[in-house]
C-alpha positions in Angstrom: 0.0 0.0 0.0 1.7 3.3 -0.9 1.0 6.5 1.6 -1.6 8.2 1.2 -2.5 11.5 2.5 -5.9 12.7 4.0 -8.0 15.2 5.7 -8.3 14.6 9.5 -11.4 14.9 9.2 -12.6 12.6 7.0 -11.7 10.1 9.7 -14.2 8.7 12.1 -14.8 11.4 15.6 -13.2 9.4 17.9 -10.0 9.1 15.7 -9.4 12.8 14.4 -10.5 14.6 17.5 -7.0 13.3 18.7 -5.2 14.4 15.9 -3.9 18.6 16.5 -3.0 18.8 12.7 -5.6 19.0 9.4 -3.7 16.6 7.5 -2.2 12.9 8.6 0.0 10.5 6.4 -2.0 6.6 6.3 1.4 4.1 6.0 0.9 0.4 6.1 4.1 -1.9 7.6 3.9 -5.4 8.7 0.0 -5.2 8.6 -0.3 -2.6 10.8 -1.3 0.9 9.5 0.0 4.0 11.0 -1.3 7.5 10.9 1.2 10.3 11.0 0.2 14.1 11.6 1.5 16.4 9.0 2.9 19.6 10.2 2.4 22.2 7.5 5.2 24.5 7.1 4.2 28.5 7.8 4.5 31.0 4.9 7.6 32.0 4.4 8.2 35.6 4.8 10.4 35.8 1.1 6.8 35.0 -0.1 5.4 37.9 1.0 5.5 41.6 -0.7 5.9 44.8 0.6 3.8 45.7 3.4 0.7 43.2 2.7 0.6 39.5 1.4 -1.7 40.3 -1.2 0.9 42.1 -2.9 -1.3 45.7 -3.5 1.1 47.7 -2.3 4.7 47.6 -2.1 6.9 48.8 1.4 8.3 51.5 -0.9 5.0 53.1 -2.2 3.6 52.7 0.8 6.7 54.7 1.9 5.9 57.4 -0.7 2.5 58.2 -0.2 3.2 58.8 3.3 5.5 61.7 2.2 3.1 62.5 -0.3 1.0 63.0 2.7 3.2 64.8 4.9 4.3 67.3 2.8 0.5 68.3 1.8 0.4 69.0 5.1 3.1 71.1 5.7 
């Protein structure tokens, strides 16, 4: 049987309410079948631009229009 990855909550109640993680690894050895949280790395930070992750506005034009803004008022 080759691994197979699911969503912990497609297991039965008493199983997944156990399990901290959303996803577990199903492996079978020796007739025995073991399930395995999966950790899910976090985001990266390289990933995300500028000043939000949705990438609408970089740190430097966000940097700009706060000038922008300062010297209107002056």
């Amino acid at each position: 049987m080759s691994d197979m990855v699911l969503d912990v909550q497609t297991l039965p109640e008493m199983i997944f309410s156990r399990i901290s993680t959303k996803k577990v690894r199903i492996h079978e050895e020796n007739g025995s079948i073991i399930l395995t949280p999966i950790i899910e790395k976090k985001q990266n930070f390289d990933v995300l631009f500028g000043m939000f992750s949705d990438g609408r506005i970089s740190t430097e034009e966000y940097m700009k229009e706060k000038q922008f803004e300062k010297e209107l008022e002056d």
